[in-house]
C-alpha atoms as one frame of an Amber mdcrd trajectory, in Angstrom:
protein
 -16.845  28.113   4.986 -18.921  25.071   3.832 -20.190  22.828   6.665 -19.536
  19.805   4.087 -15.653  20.411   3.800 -15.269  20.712   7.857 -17.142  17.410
   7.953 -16.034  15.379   5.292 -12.232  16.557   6.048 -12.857  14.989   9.657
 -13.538  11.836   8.247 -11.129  11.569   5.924  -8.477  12.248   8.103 -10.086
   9.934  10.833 -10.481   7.475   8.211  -6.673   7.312   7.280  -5.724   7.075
  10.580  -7.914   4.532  11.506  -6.723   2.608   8.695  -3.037   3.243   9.928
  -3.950   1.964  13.190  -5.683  -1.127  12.334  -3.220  -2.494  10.452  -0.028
  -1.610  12.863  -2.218  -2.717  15.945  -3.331  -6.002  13.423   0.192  -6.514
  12.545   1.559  -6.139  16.134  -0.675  -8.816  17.804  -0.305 -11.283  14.590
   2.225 -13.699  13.258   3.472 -11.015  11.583   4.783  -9.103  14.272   7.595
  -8.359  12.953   6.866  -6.709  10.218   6.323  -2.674  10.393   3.508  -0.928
   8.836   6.228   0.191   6.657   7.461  -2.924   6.099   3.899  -3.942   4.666
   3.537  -1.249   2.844   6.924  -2.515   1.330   5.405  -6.365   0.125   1.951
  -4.437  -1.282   4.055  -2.085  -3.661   6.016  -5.570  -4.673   2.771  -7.612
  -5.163   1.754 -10.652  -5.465   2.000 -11.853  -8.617   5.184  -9.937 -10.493
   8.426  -9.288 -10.143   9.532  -5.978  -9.793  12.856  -4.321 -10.074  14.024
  -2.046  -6.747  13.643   0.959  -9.031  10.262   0.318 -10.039   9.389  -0.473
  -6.401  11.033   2.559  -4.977   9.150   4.511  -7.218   5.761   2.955  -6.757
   5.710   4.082  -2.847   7.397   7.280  -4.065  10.873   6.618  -2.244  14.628
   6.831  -2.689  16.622   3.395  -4.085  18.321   3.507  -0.862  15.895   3.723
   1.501  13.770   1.046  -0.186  16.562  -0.954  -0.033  17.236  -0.899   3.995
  13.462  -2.061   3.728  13.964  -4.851   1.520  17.105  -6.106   3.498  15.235
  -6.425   6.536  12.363  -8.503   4.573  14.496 -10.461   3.131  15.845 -11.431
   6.652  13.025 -11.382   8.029  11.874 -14.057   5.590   9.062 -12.255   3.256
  10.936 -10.905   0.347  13.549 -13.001  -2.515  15.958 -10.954  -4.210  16.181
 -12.999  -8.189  18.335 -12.855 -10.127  17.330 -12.089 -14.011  17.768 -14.977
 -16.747  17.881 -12.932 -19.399  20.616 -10.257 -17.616  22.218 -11.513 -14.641
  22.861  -8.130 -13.219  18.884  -7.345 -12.866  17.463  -8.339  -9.489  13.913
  -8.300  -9.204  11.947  -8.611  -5.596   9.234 -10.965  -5.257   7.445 -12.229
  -2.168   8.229 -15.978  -0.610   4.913 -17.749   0.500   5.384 -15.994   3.830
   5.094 -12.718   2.186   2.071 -13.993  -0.199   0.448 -14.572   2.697   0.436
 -11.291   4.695  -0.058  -9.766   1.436  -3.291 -11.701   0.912  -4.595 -10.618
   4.820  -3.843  -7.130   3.946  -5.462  -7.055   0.731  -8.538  -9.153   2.297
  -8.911  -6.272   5.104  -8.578  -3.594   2.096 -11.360  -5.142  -0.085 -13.409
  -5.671   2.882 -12.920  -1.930   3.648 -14.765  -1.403   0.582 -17.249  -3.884
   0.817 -18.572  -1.866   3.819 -18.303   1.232   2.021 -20.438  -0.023  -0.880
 -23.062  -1.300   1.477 -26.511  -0.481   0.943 -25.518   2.008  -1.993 -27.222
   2.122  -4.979 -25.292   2.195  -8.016 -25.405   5.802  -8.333 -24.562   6.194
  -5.042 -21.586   4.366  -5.835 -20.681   6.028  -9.096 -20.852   9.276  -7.678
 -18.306   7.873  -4.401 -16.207   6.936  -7.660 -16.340   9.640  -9.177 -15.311
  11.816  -5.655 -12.417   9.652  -5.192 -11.685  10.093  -8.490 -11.227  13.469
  -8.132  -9.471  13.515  -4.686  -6.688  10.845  -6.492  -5.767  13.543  -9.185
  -5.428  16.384  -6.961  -3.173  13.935  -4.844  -1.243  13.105  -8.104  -0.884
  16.642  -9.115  -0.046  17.586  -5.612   2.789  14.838  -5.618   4.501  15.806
  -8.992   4.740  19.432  -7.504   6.921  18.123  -4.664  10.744  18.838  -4.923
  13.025  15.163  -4.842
């Protein structure tokens, strides 16, 4: 077997666990304690600057209605999340974040596109188009893998 694939599979799995644990160990010893890495991952798929319906959020993280739901309940509680109400058609609710949940979605992006930052340091532009073009690659056969899951 290729040396490369043993290697670069040990980063990339060290990678996304690293990443998992910086931001549960960042959100733990925060103001934002009380929000679970789930939770977050909950106010990224809303965003910051639409409203979404449950439905289009549920299917954004690739989840069920109902679980999202139990999610957004707890964020609403917990202060991050509105539920609002459609003009147009009163029985549409759409989620959007309060300033709370702007907030903590603007520290997690900032650690995200600092992530990258690093990444991109000291690469030439090549460098970095052929990175692109790698993750490129690595995103489809995620997507492809994902659409061959059963419900």
């Amino acid at each position: 077997m290729d040396p490369k694939i043993n290697e670069i599979n040990g980063y990339l799995v060290s990678i996304f666990n690293d990443v998992l644990m910086i931001e549960e160990r960042t959100l733990q010893t925060s103001q934002f304690k009380d929000v679970s890495i789930k939770e977050m991952h909950t106010i990224d798929a809303i965003g910051m600057y639409q409203e979404h319906t449950t439905s289009e959020v549920a299917k954004k993280l690739g989840i069920t209605v109902g679980t999202l739901t139990v999610s957004v309940n707890n964020l609403v509680r917990k202060g991050y999340v509105n539920r609002v109400r459609s003009e147009k058609d009163r029985r549409v609710v759409k989620l959007a974040l309060t300033k709370k949940g702007r907030l903590l979605y603007r520290l997690h992006d900032k650690f995200h596109r600092d992530m990258v930052r690093e990444t991109l340091t000291e690469m030439s532009e090549e460098e970095a188009e052929v990175l692109m073009k790698g993750l490129l690659n690595l995103h489809s056969f995620l997507e492809r893998t994902k659409e061959q899951l059963p419900e």
